[in-house]
C-alpha positions in Angstrom: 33.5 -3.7 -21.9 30.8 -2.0 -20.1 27.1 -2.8 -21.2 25.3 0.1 -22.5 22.2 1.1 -20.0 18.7 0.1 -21.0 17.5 3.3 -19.6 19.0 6.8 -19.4 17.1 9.9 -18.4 18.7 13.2 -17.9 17.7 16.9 -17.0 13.9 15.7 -16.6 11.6 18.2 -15.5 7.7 18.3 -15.2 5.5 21.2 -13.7 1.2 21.0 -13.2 -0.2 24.6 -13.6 2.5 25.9 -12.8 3.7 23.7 -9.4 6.7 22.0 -10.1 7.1 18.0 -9.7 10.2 16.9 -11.4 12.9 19.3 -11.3 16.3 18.1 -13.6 16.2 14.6 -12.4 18.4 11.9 -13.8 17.9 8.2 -13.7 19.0 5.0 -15.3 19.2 1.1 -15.2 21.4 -1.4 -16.4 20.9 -4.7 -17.9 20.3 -7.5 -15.2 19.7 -4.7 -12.1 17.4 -4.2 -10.0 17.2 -0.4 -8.9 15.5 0.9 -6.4 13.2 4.3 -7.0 12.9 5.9 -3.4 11.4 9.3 -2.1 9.2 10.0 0.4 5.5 10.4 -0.9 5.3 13.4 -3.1 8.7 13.1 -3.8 7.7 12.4 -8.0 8.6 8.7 -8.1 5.3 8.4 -9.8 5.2 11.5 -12.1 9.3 10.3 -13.1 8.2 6.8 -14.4 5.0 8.3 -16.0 7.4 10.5 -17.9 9.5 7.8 -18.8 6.6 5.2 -20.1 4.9 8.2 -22.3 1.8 8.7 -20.1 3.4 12.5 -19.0 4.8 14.3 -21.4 8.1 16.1 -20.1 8.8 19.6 -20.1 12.5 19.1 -20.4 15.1 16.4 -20.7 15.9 13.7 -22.6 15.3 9.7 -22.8 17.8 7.5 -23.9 16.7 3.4 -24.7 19.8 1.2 -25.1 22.1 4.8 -26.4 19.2 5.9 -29.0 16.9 8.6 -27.6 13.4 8.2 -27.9 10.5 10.5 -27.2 6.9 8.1 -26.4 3.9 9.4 -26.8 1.8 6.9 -25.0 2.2 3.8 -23.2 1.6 1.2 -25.8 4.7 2.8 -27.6 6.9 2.8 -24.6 5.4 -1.1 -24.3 6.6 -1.9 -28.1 9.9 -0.4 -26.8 10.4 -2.8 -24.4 9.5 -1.4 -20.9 6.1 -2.7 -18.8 4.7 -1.5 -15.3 2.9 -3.3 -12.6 1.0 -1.1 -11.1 -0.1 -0.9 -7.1 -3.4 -1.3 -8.4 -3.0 -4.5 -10.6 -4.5 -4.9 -14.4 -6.7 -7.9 -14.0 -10.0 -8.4 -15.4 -11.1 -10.8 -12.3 -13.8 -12.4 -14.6 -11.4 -13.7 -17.4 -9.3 -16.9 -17.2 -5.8 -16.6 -16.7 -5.2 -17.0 -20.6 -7.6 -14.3 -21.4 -5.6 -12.0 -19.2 -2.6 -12.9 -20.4 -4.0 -12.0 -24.3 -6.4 -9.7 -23.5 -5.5 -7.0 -26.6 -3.0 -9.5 -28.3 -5.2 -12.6 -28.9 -3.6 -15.0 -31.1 -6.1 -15.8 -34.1 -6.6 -17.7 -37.4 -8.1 -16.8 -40.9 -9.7 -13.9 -42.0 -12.8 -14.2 -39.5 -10.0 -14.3 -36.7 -10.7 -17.5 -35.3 -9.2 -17.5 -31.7 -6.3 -20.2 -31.0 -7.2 -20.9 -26.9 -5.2 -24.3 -27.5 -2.5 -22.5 -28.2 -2.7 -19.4 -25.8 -3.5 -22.1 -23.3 -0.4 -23.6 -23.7 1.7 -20.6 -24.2 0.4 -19.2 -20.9 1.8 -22.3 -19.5 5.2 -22.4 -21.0 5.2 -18.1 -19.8 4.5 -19.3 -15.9 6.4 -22.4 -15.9 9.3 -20.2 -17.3 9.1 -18.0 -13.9 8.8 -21.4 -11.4 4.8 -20.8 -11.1 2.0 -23.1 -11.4 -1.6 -21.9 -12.3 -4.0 -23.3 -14.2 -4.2 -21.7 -17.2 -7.9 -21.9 -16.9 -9.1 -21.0 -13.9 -10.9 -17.7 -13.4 -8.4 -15.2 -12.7 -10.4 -13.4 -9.7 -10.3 -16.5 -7.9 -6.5 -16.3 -7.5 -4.7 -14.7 -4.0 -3.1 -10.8 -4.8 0.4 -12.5 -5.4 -0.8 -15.1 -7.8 -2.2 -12.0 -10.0 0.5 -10.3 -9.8 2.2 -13.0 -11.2 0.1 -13.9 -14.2 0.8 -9.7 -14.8 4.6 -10.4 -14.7 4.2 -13.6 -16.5 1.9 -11.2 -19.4 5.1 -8.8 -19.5 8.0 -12.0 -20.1 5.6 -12.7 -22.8 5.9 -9.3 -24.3 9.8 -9.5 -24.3 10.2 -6.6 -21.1 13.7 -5.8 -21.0 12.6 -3.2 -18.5 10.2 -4.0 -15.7 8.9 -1.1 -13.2 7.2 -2.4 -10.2 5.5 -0.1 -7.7 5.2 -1.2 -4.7 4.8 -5.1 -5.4 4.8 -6.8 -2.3 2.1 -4.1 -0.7 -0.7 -6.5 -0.5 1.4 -10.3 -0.6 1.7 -12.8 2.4 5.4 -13.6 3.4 5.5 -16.7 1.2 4.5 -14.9 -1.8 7.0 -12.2 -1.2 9.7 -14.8 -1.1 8.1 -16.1 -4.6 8.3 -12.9 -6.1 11.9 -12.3 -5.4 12.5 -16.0 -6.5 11.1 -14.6 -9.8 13.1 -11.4 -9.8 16.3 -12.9 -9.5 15.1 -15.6 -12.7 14.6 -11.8 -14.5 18.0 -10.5 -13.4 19.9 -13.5 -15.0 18.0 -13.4 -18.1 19.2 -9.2 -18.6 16.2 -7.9 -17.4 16.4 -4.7 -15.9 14.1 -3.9 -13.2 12.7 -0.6 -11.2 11.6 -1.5 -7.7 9.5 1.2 -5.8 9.2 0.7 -2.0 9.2 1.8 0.8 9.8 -0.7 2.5 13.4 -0.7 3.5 14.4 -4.2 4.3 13.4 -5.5 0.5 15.1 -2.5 -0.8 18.5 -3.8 1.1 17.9 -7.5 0.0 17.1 -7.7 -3.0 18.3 -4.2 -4.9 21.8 -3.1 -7.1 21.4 0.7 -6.3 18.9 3.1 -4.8 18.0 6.5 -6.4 16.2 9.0 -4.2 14.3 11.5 -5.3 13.1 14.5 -2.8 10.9 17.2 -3.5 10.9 16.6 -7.3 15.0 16.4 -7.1 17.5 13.9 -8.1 19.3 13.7 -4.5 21.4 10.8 -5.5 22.7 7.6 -6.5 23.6 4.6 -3.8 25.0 1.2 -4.2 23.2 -0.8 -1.5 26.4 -2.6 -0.4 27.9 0.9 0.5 25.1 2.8 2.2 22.6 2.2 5.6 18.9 2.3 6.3 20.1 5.7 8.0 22.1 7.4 5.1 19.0 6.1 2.4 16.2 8.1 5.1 18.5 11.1 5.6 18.5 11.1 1.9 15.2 11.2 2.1 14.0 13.6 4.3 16.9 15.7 4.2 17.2 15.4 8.1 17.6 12.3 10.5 14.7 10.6 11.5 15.8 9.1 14.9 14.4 6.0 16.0 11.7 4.4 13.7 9.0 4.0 16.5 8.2 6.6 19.8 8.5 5.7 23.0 5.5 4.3 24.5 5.0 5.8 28.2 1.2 5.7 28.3 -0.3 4.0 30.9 -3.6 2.0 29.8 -6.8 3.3 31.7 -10.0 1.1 31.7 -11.8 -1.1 29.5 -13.5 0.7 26.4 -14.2 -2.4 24.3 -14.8 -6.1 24.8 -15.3 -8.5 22.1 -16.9 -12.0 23.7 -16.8 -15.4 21.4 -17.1 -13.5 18.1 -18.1 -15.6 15.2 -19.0 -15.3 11.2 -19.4 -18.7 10.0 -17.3 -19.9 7.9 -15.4 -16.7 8.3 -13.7 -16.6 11.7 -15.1 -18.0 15.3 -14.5 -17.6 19.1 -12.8 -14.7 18.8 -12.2 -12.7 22.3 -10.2 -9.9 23.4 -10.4 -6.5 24.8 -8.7 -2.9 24.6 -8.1 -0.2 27.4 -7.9 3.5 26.9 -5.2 4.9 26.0 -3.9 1.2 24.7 -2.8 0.2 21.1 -3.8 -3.4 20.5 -2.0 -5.0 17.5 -3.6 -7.4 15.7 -1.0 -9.8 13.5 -1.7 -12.9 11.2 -0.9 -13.8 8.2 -3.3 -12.6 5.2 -6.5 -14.5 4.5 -6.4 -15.2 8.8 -9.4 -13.2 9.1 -8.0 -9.8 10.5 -9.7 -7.3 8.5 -13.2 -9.5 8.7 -12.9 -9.1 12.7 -12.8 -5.3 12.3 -15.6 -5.1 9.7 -17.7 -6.7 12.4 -16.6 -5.0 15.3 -17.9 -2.1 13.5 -20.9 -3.3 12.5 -20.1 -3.7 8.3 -20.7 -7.2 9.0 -23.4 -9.1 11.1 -21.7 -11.6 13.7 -23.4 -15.4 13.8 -21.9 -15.6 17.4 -20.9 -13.5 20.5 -21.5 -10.3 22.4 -19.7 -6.3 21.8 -19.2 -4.5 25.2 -18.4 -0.8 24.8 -17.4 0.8 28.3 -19.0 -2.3 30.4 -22.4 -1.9 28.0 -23.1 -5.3 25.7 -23.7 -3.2 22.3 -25.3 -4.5 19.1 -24.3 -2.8 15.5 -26.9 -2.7 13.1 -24.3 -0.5 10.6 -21.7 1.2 10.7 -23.3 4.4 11.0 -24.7 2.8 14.2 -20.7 2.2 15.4 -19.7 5.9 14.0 -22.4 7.4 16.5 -20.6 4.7 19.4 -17.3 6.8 18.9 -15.8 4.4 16.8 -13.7 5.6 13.6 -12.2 2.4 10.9 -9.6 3.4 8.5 -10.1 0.4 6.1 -7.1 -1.6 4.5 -8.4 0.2 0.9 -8.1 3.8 1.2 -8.8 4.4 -2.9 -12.0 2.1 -2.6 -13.6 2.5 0.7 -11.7 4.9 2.3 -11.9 8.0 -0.1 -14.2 9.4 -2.6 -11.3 9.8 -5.2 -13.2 12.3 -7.3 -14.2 14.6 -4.9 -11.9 17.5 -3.5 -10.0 17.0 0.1 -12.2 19.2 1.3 -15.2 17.1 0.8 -13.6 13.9 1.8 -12.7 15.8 5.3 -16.0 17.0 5.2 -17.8 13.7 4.8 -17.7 12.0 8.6 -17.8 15.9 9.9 -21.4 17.5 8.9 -22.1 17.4 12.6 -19.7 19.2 13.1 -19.1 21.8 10.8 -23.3 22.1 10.1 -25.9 24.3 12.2 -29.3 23.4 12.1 -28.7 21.0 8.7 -26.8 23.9 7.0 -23.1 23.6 6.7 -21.1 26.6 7.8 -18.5 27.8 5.5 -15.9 29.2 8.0 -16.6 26.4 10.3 -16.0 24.3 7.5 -12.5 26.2 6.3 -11.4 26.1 9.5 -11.5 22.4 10.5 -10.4 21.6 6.7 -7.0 24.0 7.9 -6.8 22.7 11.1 -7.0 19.3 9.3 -4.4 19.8 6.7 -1.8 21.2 9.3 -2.8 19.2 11.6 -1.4 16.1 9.5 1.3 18.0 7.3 -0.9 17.0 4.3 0.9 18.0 0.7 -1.6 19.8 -1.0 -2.3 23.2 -3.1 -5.9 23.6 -1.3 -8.9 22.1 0.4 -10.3 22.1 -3.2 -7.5 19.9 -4.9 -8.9 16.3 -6.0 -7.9 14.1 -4.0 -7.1 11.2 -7.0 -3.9 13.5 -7.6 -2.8 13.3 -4.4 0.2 10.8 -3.7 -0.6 7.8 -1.5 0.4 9.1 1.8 -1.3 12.7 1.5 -4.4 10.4 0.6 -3.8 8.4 3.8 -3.7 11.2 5.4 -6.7 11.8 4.5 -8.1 9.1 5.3 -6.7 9.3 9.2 -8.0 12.7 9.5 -11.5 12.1 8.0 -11.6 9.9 11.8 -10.1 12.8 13.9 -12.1 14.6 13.5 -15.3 12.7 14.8 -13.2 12.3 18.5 -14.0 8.9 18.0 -13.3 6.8 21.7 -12.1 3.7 19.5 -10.1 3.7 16.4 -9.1 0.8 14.1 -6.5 1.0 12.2 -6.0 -2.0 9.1 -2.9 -1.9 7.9 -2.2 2.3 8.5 1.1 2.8 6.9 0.6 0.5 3.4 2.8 1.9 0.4 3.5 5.5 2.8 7.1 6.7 2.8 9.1 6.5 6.0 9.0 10.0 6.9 4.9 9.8 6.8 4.6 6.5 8.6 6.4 8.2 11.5 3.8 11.1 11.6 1.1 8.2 11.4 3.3 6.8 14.8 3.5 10.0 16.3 -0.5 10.6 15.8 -1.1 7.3 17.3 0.8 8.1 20.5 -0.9 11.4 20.6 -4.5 9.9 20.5 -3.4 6.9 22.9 -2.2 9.6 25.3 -5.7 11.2 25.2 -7.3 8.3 26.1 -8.4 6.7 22.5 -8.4 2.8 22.2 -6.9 1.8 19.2 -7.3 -1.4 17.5 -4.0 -1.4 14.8 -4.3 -4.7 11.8 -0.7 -4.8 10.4 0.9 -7.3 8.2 4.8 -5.7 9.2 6.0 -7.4 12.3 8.1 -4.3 12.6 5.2 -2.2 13.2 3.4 -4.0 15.3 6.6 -4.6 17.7 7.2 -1.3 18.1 3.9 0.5 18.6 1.5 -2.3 20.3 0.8 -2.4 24.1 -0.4 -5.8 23.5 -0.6 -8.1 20.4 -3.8 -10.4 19.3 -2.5 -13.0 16.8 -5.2 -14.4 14.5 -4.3 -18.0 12.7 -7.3 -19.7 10.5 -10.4 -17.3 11.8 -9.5 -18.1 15.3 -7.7 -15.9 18.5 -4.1 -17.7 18.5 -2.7 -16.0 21.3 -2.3 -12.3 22.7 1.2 -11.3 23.5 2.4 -8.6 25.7 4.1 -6.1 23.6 7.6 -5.6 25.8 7.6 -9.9 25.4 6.8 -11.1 22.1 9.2 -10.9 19.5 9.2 -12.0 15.3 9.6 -15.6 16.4 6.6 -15.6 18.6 4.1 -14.2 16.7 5.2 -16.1 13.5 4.6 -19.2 15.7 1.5 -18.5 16.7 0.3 -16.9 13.0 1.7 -20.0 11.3 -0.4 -22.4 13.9 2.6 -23.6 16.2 1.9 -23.5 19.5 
């Protein structure tokens, strides 16, 4: 007898003024399966489970729960119903214990002056975390914990609700390897207790490890419906992007020119020490480590976000010193941060101001910014990097995380910088728009710009690095040459092996 599904959705549709997201799209899950939401960024992923948990209301369609049809009108009610998300962007108050995040809202009292019970939410959150195989101290303060531990104690706080559906989006975007292995540890305990479970990735090799079935989605369309054992990375993209994508990384012809940047026995206390290495024009440098190593702290220094205890910065053969970034920025060199939503955007401003932002120079005469100049380079900009928007004046907060990341990219472009770092350039963007980000890369390399790329997928840093630092502990492990290294190698060297 089969099982009834937990979720059916059919003939969903959604339009914003007018533009059309979610066009007759069908979805549904299973008891105990975990089933994977795909589409390139854009594609309405997003606006589909938003439907689905009551934050959207859809235009057309219809939502079945376990063969009764339901119509939420917020969250909370989808929540009573059964069904939790964990966001990108996780839920925790960092300034709470771990109890008092896993009862914030639901505290469990006594007596009419509702006393709180911790003792007994102490020991509840316990019994909750020991039921998924993790150990953290009820008590500790809950910003104090790594990303995966959080996202945990967020799991842990659905369990306790009873979640017979769980959507994650893009979990394992900001985990170490050994976390990510944790997590799916924890997924498969969900799986045999019933639990049916969304996954939204793009990264392709969890999809194909731990998934039932993939769904894609493109341009607001159901495309269809895969089990994983009968499809390929190649028919999944194709599904995609309605076209194949040919290798995954370009060929990398260009040769490296000379030094543009030297970094001599860098050092933050406590932070990292003796770090040295150097990039070439026309070179892509990976750096690789595992998180917490001290990658992104390097970068912040190189560009002057951070003040070094230790060493020397050579730009072009000339030691430099970086009072502030804005001292770097007028050096030529351009950072897309690791967090585009909190340092590398102003969310509530239009894409036409966040172009704008690292531009006045250019698109200003005498202090006064020139309109056309300005519409022109915003055009340029949005062509330029195939950016998915209605206008220069859209907010950029409604934009889907690889149009923002595009962004984000471009906001550097346009500067000409000589040197541009790169921390992790392709986080939670779809397949089709990491391969733009690739392209770009090559493009820039080719006209001489040094780039410095942080990355936490081995992949990506095999295929597009020249050259590869690897960071263990705050200290230079080794630097590979790209055509050489391999997983093993740079695992070795990240994990402290020699």
């Amino acid at each position: 007898m089969e099982k009834t599904p937990l979720v059916v959705m059919e003939g969903i549709s959604k339009a914003f003024s007018g533009v059309r997201v979610l066009e007759n799209v069908s979805f549904e899950i299973n008891p105990g399966e975990v089933h994977a939401l795909m589409g390139e960024n854009g594609a309405g992923k997003s606006t589909l489970m938003k439907v689905l948990t009551g934050i959207y209301e859809r235009d057309a369609g219809t939502i079945s729960i376990k063969g009764k049809e339901v119509h939420f009108r917020d969250a909370k009610e989808a929540e009573e119903a059964g069904i939790a998300v964990i966001h990108q962007e996780l839920n925790i108050i960092p300034y709470l214990s771990v109890t008092e995040n896993m009862f914030l809202g639901k505290e469990l009292t006594v007596g009419r002056f509702g006393i709180i019970r911790d003792k007994e939410m102490k020991r509840k959150t316990k019994e909750y975390l020991n039921r998924l195989g993790i150990e953290i101290d009820p008590e500790i303060e809950a910003g104090k914990l790594s990303v995966g531990q959080q996202q945990m104690i967020e799991i842990a706080r659905a369990v306790a609700a009873n979640t017979e559906v769980l959507i994650m989006d893009e979990p394992t975007a900001a985990l170490t390897d050994r976390e990510i292995e944790a997590l799916f540890h924890v997924i498969a305990s969900l799986k045999k207790h019933g639990v049916g479970i969304v996954y939204i990735s793009h990264r392709m090799e969890e999809i194909f490890q731990i998934c039932d079935r993939i769904s894609v989605l493109r341009d607001g369309q159901f495309i269809g419906v895969k089990a994983v054992k009968d499809t390929s990375f190649d028919d999944i993209v194709r599904m995609m992007v309605g076209r194949q994508l040919g290798e995954r990384f370009p060929t990398r012809d260009t040769l490296p020119g000379p030094e543009r940047l030297r970094a001599e026995g860098l050092a933050i206390k406590g932070v990292f020490e003796g770090i040295s290495f150097s990039v070439h024009q026309g070179e892509i440098l990976g750096v690789a480590g595992l998180m917490g190593a001290g990658r992104t702290e390097v970068m912040e220094a190189i560009f002057g976000y951070r003040k070094p205890d230790a060493g020397k910065l050579y730009i072009d053969g000339k030691e430099t010193a970086f009072k502030s970034p804005y001292d770097a920025i007028k050096a030529g060199i351009g950072f897309i941060t690791e967090d585009r939503k909190s340092q590398g955007l102003v969310l509530d401003l239009s894409v036409r101001e966040n172009f704008s932002l690292t531009n006045l120079n250019r698109i200003s005469k005498n202090g006064i910014i020139s309109d056309k100049k300005e519409a022109d380079f915003i055009g340029d900009m949005i062509k330029k990097l195939h950016v998915k928007t209605s206008g220069g004046e859209q907010a950029v907060k409604s934009l889907s995380g690889g149009n923002q990341q595009k962004i984000v990219i471009g906001k550097w472009l346009g500067i000409h910088p000589k040197i541009l770092i790169l921390d992790e350039p392709t986080r939670g963007v779809d397949v089709g728009a990491k391969k733009e980000i690739y392209h770009l890369m090559n493009e820039l390399s080719k006209q001489g710009v040094a780039i410095i790329m942080v990355s936490s997928e081995l992949p990506e840093i095999l295929g597009m690095s020249d050259r590869i630092l690897v960071i263990h502990e705050g200290k230079a492990a080794a630097i590979l040459n790209g055509p050489e290294a391999d997983q093993e190698k740079i695992m070795q060297a990240a994990t402290g092996g020699e």
